[in-house]
C-alpha positions in Angstrom: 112.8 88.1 166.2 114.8 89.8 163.6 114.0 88.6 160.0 117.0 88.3 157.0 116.2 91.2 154.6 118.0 88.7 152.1 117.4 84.9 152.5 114.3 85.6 154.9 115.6 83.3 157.9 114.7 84.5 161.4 117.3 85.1 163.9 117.5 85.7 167.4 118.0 89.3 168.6 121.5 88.7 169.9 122.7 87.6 165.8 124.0 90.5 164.3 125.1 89.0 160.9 122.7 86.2 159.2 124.5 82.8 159.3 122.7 81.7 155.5 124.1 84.6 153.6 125.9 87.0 155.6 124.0 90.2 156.0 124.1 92.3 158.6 120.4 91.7 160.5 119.7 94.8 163.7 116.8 96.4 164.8 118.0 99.6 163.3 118.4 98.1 159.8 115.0 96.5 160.7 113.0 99.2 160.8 114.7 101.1 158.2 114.6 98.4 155.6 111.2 97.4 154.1 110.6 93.1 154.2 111.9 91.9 150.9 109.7 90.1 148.3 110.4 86.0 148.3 111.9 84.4 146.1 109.7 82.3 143.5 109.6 78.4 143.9 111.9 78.5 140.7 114.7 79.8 143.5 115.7 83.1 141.1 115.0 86.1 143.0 111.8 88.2 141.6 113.5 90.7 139.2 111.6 94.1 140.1 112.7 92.8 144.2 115.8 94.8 145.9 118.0 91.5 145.6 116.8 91.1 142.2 117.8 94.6 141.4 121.3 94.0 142.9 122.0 90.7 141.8 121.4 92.3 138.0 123.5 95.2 138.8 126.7 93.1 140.0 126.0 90.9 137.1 126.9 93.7 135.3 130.1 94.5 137.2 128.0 97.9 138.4 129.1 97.2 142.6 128.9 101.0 143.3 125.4 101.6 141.8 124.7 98.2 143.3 125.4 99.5 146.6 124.3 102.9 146.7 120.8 101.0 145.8 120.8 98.9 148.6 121.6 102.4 150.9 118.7 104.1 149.4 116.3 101.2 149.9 117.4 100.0 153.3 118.8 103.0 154.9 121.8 101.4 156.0 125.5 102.3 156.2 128.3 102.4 154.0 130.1 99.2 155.4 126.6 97.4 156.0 125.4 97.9 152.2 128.7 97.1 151.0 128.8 93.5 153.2 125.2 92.7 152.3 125.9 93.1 148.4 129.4 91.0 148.4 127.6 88.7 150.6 123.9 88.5 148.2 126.6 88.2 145.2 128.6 85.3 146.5 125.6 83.6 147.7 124.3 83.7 143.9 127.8 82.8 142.7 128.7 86.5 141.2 132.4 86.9 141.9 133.0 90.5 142.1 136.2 91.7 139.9 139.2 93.1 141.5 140.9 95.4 139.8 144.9 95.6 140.6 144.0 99.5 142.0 146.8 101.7 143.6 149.1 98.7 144.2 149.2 97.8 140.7 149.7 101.0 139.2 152.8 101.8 141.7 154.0 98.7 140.8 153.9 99.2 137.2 155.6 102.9 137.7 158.3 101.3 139.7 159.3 98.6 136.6 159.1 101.5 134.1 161.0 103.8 136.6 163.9 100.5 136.8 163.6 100.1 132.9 164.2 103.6 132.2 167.2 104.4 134.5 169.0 100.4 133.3 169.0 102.1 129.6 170.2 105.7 130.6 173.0 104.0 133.0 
């Protein structure tokens, strides 16, 4: 029966995705991944743990180091360390910033570009 690396609920073999906090649970990250450390009665995750580790990197607004961690420990895939973090972070009420990225920044050159050719014209 394949154990949550995150919220340590057992699942049967057919769940691919934990139902408590979302990450992803197989036999392949199963025996990649080592068993992470519970959490203390005081419900905080132990600090030196993997979801201790992430949760004070996404504090931090650090996601990429945050996620290559979770690779490294677990062995598991881009996509599947990139789930499990969002998922650990909203579970622990960190909201991940989005920035506006490409979109934003073509919008922005296409007000400029509009600006520019209203005072030439």
């Amino acid at each position: 029966m394949p154990r949550c690396r995150f919220c340590g609920h057992d699942h049967p073999a057919s769940v691919d995705r934990c139902p408590s906090c979302g990450a992803w649970i197989g036999r392949q990250a199963e025996q990649a991944a080592p068993q992470p450390e519970r959490a203390p009665a005081s419900g905080g995750p132990k600090p030196d743990s993997l979801e201790g580790q992430v949760l004070v990197l996404m504090q931090g607004r650090k996601k990429i180091e945050a996620i290559k961690l979770y690779r490294q420990q677990t062995g598991a895939g881009l996509k599947e360390a990139k789930d499990a973090v969002e998922a650990l972070a909203a579970k622990h009420g960190i909201i991940a910033a989005k920035g506006a990225g490409c979109a934003g920044m073509v919008l922005l050159m296409v007000v400029v570009s509009i600006g520019v050719w209203a005072m030439l014209g």
